[in-house]
C-alpha positions as CSV (number, residue, x, y, z in Angstrom):
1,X,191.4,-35.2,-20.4
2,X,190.8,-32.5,-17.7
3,X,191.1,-33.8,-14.1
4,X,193.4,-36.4,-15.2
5,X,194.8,-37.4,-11.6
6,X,191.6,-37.2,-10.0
7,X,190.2,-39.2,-12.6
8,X,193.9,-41.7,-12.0
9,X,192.9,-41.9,-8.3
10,X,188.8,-42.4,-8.2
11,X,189.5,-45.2,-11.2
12,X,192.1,-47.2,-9.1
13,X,190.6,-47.0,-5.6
14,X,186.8,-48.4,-8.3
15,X,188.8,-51.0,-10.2
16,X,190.8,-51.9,-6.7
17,X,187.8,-53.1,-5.3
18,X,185.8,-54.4,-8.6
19,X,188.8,-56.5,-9.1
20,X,190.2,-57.1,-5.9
21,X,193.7,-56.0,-6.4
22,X,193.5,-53.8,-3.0
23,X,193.6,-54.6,0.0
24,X,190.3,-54.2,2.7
25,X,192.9,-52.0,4.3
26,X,194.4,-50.3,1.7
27,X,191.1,-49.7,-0.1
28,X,189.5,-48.4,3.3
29,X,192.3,-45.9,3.7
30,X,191.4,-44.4,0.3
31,X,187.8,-44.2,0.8
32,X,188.2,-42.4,3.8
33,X,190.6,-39.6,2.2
34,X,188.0,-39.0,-0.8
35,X,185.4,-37.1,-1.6
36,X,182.0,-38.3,0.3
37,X,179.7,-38.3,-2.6
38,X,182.7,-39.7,-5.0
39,X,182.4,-42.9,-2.4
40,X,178.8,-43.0,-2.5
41,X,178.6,-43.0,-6.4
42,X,181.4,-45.8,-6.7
43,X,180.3,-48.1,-4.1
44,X,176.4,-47.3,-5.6
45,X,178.1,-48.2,-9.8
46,X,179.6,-51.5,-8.3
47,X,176.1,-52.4,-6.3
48,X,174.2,-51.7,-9.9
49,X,176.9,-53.2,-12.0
50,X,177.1,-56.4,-9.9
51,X,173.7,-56.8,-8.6
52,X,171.0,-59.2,-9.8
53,X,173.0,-62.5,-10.4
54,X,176.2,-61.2,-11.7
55,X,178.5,-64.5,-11.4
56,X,181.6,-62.0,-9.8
57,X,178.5,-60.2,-7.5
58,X,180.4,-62.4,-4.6
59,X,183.7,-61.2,-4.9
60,X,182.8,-58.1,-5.8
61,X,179.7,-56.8,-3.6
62,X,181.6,-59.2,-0.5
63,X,184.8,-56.5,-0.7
64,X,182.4,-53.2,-0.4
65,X,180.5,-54.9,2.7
66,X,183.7,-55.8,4.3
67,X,185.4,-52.2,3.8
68,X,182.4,-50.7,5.1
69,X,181.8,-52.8,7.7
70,X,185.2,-52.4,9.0
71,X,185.2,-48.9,9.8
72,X,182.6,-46.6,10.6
73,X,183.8,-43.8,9.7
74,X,183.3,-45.4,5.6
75,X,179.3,-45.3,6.3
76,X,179.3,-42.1,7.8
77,X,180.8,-40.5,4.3
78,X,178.2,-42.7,2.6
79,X,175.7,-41.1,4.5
80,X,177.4,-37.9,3.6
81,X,177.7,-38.9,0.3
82,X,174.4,-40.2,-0.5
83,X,173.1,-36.5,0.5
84,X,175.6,-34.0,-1.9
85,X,173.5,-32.3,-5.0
86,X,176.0,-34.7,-7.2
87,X,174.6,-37.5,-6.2
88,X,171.0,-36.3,-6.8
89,X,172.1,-34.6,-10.2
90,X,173.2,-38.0,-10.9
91,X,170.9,-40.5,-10.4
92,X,167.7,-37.8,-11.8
93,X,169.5,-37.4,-14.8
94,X,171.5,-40.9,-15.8
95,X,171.3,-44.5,-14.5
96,X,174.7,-46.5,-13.4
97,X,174.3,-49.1,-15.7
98,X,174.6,-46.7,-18.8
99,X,178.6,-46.3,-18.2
100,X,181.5,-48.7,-17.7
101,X,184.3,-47.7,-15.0
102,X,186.5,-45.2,-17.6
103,X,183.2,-43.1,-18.4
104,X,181.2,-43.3,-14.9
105,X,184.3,-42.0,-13.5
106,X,185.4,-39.0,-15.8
107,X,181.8,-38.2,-15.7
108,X,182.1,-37.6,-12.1
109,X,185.1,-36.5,-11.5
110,X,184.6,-33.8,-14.2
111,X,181.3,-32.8,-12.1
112,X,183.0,-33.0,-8.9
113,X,186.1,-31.2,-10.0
114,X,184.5,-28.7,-12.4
């Protein structure tokens, strides 16, 4: 797999929040030392994933409002996110709910990277 500590890193800092093993803090920290528009994608795959009744929606969609309510420099690299080409390549071409974590993220990280 090409990319394969990028691909490490975006999938524990996506996972860490889906399932709660990081810290707000911890998980903050990492958002704000990645790549703006690999923020917005993530936080955007665990919105689709865990929208519309999901029974961990909670849990899940409770820890991306808290880490990006608690610093604002997390929505100003959404906002920078949101806007990279990536991001529009993305969504005019796939939807989230077509991947699970392991492909969403080598998908993107192969985009970002290559």
């Amino acid at each position: 797999m090409a990319f394969e500590g990028e691909t490490r890193e975006a999938l524990y800092l996506l996972q860490g929040i889906e399932n709660g093993t990081l810290s707000t803090t911890d998980a903050v920290r990492l958002v704000e030392q990645a790549d703006p528009a690999l923020v917005y994608l993530l936080f955007t795959w665990l919105r689709s994933r865990y929208g519309g009744g999901h029974p961990a929606a909670e849990g899940v969609l409770g820890r991306v409002v808290e880490g990006t309510s608690k610093s604002s420099k997390v929505k100003g690299i959404l906002r920078e996110g949101q806007a990279d080409p990536i991001v529009t390549w993305f969504e005019e071409e796939h939807e989230y709910r077509e991947f699970d974590a392991e492909s969403f993220v080598a998908l993107i990280i192969e985009k970002l990277e290559g």
